[in-house]
C-alpha positions in Angstrom: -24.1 25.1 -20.5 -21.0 27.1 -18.8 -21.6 27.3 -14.9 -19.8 28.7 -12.2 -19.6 25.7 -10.2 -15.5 25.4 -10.4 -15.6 29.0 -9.3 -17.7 28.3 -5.9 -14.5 27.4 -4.1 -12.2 28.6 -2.1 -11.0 32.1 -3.9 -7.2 33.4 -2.1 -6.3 36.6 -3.8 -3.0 37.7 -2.9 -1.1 41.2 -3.3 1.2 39.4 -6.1 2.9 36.0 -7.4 4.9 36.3 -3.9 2.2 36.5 -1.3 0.9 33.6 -3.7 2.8 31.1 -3.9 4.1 31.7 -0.1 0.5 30.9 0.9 0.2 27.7 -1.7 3.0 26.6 -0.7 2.1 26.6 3.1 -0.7 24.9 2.0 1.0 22.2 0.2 2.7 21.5 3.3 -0.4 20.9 5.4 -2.1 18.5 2.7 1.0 16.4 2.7 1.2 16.2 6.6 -2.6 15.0 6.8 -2.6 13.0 3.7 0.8 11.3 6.0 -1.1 11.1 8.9 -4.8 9.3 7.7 -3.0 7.7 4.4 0.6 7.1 5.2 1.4 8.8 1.7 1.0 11.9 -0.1 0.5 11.7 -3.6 0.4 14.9 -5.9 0.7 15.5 -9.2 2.9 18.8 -10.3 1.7 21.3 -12.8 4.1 23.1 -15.5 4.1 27.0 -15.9 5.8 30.0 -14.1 3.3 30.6 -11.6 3.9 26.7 -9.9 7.8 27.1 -10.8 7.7 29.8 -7.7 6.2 27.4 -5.3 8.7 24.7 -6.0 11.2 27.0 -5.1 10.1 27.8 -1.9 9.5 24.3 -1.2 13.0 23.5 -2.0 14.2 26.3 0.5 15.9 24.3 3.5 13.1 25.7 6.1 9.9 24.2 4.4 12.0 21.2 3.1 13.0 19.8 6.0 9.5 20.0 7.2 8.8 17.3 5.1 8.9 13.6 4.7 9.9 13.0 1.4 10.5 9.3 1.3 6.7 9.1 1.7 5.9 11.8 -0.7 5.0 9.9 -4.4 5.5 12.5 -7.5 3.7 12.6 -10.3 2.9 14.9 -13.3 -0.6 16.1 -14.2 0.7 16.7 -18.0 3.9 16.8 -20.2 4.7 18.1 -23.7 6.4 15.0 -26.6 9.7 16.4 -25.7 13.3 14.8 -24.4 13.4 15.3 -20.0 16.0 17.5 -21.0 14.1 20.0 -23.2 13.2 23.5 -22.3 10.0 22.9 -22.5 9.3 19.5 -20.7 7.5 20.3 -17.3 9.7 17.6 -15.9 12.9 19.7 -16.3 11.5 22.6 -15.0 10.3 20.8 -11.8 13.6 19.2 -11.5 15.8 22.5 -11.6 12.8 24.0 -9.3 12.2 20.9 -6.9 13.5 17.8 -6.9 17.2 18.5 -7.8 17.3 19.9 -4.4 15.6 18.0 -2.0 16.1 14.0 -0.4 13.5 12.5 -2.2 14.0 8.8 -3.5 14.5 8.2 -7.3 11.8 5.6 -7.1 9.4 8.3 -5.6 9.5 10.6 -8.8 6.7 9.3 -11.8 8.1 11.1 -14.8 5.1 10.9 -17.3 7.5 9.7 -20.6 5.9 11.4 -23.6 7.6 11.3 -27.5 5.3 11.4 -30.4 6.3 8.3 -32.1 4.3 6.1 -29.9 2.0 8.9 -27.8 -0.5 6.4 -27.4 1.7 3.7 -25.8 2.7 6.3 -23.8 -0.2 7.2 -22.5 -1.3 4.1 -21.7 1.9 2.9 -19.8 1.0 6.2 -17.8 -2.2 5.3 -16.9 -1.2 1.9 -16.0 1.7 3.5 -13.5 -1.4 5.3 -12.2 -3.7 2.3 -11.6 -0.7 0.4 -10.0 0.2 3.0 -7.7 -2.4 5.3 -6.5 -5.5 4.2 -4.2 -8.9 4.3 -6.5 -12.2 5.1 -5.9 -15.6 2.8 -6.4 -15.3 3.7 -10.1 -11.4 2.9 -10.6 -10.6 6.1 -11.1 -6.8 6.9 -9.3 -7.4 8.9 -6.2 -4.6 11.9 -6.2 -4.2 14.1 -2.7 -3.7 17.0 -4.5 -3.1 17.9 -8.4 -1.9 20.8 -8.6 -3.2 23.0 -11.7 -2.8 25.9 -13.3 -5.0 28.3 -15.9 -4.2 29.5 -19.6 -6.1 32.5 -21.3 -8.5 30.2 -22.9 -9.5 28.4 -20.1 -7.2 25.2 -20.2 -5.6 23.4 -17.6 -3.2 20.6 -18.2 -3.6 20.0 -21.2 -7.2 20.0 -21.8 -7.3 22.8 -24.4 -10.3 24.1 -26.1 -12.1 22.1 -28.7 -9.8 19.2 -28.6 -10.6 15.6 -28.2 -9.5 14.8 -25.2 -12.5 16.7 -23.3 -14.6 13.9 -24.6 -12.6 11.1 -22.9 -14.1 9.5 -19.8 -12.9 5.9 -20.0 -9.2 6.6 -19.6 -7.4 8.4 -16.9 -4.6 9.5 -19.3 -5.1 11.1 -22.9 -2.4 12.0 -25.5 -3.8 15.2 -27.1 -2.2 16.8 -30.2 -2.3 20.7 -29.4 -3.0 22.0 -33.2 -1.9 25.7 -32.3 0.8 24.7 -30.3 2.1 22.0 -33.2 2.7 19.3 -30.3 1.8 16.7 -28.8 0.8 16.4 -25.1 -0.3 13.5 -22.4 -2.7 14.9 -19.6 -4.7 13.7 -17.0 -8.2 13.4 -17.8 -11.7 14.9 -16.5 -12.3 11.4 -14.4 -9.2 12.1 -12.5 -9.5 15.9 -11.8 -12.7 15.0 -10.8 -11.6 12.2 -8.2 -9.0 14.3 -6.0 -9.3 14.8 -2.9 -8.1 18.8 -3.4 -7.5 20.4 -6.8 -5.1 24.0 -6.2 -5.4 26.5 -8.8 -2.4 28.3 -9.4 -2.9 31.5 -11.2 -1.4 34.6 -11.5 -1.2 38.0 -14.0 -3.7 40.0 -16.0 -3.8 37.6 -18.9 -6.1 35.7 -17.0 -8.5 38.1 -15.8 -10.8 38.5 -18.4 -11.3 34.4 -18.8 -11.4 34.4 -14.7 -14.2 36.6 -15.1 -15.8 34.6 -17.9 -15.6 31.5 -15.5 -16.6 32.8 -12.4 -19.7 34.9 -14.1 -20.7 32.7 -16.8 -22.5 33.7 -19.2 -24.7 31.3 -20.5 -25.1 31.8 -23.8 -21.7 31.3 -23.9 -19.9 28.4 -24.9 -18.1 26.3 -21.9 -14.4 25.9 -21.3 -12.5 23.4 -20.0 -11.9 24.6 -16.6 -15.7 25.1 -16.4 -16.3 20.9 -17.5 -14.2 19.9 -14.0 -17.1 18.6 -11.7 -14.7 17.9 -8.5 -15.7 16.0 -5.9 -12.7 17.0 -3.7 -12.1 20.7 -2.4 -11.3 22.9 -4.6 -8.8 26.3 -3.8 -7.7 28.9 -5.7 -4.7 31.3 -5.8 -5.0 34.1 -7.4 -2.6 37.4 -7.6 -4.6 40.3 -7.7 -3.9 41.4 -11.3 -5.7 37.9 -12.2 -8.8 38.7 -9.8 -9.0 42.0 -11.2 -12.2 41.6 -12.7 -14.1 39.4 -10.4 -17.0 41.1 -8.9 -17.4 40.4 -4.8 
């Protein structure tokens, strides 16, 4: 039954993608600092989209960069599309022109999740395995993330945990390779267990697309079938960043 359990967080609405993405970005700053501090390392995993493309950006500008200590920030990606690094649209390319092309962070930092559909599974295994090997766990196993960054499509998917798909039934694995029927592709993405793990998920969403599934999440209606946002059960904190032509139609 659809609840609006994701949605009793931390709601940041903000005059437009600007204000946004200066505030997340900001934000990101302060989670890597204290993840630095009590951890020694700051691990996130990036999202794909235009609305996290904007707060790469800003990251990359020289007076947040060299705020922070990128030899101990570890990279990772939270999903990826079966297409060549090089593709238009592999979330690691746009990160890369965004991000990482223009800051002083070691090669060996950088976790490009590898994704082609001729062995999808094998990829998302080797994936998982990177994740096991490199990131702190919890009781369960499950790979502990600082922050995954995440953002929101019209029908309520994040990553690449799309609506009526198989991978929203997977709980043994950290790492799922989805094939996206309406999209024709195939996909790796990061699994309920591990959204569920972080220590802090950030919601990235912006424009008036979103608004009417916004509402949907945030005032469920519970006749109403659940979508995948609404299946994250986070133990971590939870923010989101909203523009205001995305909040439009939340209710106070």
């Amino acid at each position: 039954m659809p609840n609006a359990g994701i949605c009793a967080h931390n709601l940041h609405v903000y005059p437009d993608l600007e204000h946004l993405s200066e505030a997340a970005a900001e934000r990101w700053i302060a989670l890597c600092h204290a993840a630095i501090s009590q951890r020694g390392a700051f691990h996130v995993a990036l999202a794909g989209g235009s609305t996290p493309k904007r707060v790469y950006q800003l990251l990359a500008r020289p007076e947040r960069c060299d705020r922070i200590d990128w030899a101990r920030v570890q990279i990772y990606f939270g999903d990826e599309r079966a297409v060549p690094p090089t593709h238009a649209d592999s979330n690691f390319r746009m990160a890369h022109e965004a991000l990482l092309a223009h800051i002083d962070i070691p090669a060996a930092n950088v976790q490009r999740m590898a994704a082609t559909p001729e062995h999808i599974d094998k990829d998302a295994v080797d994936y998982a395995a990177l994740l096991r090997e490199r990131l702190p766990r919890d009781v369960a196993g499950i790979p502990v993330f600082d922050l995954i960054m995440l953002g929101m499509g019209a029908d309520g998917h994040t990553c690449s945990l799309f609506p009526d798909s198989p991978i929203l039934h997977e709980r043994a694995r950290s790492i799922g390779a989805v094939y996206v029927e309406r999209l024709q592709s195939w996909r790796l993405s990061l699994t309920y267990p591990v959204l569920d793990a972080a220590r802090q998920l950030m919601f990235l969403v912006a424009g008036s697309d979103k608004a009417a599934m916004l509402r949907r999440i945030c005032h469920p209606d519970t006749t109403a079938p659940a979508v995948p946002v609404q299946d994250i059960r986070p133990r971590g904190q939870v923010d989101w960043y909203l523009d205001a032509h995305a909040a439009a139609e939340l209710r106070p």
